[in-house]
C-alpha positions in Angstrom: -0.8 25.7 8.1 -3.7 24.1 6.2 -4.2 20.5 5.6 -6.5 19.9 3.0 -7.3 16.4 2.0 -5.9 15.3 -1.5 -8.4 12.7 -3.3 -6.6 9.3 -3.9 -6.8 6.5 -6.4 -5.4 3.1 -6.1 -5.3 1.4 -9.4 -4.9 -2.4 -9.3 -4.3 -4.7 -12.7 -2.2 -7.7 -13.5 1.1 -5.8 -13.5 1.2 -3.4 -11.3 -0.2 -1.2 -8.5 -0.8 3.0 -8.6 -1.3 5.5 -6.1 -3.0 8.9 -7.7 -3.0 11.9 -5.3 -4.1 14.6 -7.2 -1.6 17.1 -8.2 0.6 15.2 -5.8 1.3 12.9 -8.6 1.9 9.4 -9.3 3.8 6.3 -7.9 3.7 2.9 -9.6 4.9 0.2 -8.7 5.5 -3.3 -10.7 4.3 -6.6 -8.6 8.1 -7.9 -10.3 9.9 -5.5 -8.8 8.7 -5.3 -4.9 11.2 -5.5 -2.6 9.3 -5.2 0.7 5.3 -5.4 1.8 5.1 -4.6 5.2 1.8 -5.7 6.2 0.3 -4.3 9.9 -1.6 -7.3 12.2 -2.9 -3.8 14.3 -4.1 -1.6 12.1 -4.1 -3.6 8.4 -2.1 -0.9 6.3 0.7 -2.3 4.0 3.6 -0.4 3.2 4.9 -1.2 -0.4 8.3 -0.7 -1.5 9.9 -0.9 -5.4 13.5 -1.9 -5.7 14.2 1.4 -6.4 13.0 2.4 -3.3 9.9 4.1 -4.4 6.6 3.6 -2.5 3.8 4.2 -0.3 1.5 3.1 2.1 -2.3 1.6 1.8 -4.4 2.3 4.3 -7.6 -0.1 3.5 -9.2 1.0 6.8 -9.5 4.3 4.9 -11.4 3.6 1.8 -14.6 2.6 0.7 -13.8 -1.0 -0.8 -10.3 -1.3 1.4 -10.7 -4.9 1.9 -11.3 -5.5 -1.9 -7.6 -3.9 -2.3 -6.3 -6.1 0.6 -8.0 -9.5 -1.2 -6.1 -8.2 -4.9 -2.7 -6.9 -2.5 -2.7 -10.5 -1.1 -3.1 -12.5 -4.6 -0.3 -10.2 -6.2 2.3 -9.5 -3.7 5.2 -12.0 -4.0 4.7 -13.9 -0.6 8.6 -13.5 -0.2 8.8 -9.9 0.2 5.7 -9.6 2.5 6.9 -9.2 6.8 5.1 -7.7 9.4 5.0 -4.5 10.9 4.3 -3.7 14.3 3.9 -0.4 15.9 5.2 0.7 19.4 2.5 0.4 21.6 0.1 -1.7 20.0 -1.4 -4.1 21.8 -1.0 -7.7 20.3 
């Protein structure tokens, strides 16, 4: 089994928020229509979902600029939908 790495794009503007993988596709999500931001203390990922249940998570630690996204995910993410996540085993 191979793993290859799939370049990723996160696209950020007043009304939304869009993950490009590649061939992989594309998931958008509306800032109106989040229905859960789970946001990590550990390791700092947030995992967004729609609604409709479409999502995916953000990983900041792995890309160049990943606390500019966590500054824009913090200004546009309804503060009521936001909880946080915590992994077995990590350490508080």
């Amino acid at each position: 089994m191979c793993s290859a790495r799939v370049a990723v794009t996160v696209v950020i503007d007043p009304d939304r928020i869009l993950l490009i993988a590649g061939d992989a596709g594309l998931v958008e999500l509306d800032w109106a229509s989040l229905a859960l931001a789970g946001v990590c203390k550990h390791c700092g990922h947030w995992d967004l979902t729609d609604v409709h249940g479409a999502g995916f998570v953000v990983e900041p630690k792995s890309w160049r600029g990943g606390q500019k996204i966590v500054r824009r995910l913090r200004e546009r993410v309804p503060e009521g939908v936001v909880y946080e996540v915590r992994h077995p085993g990590a350490s508080e």
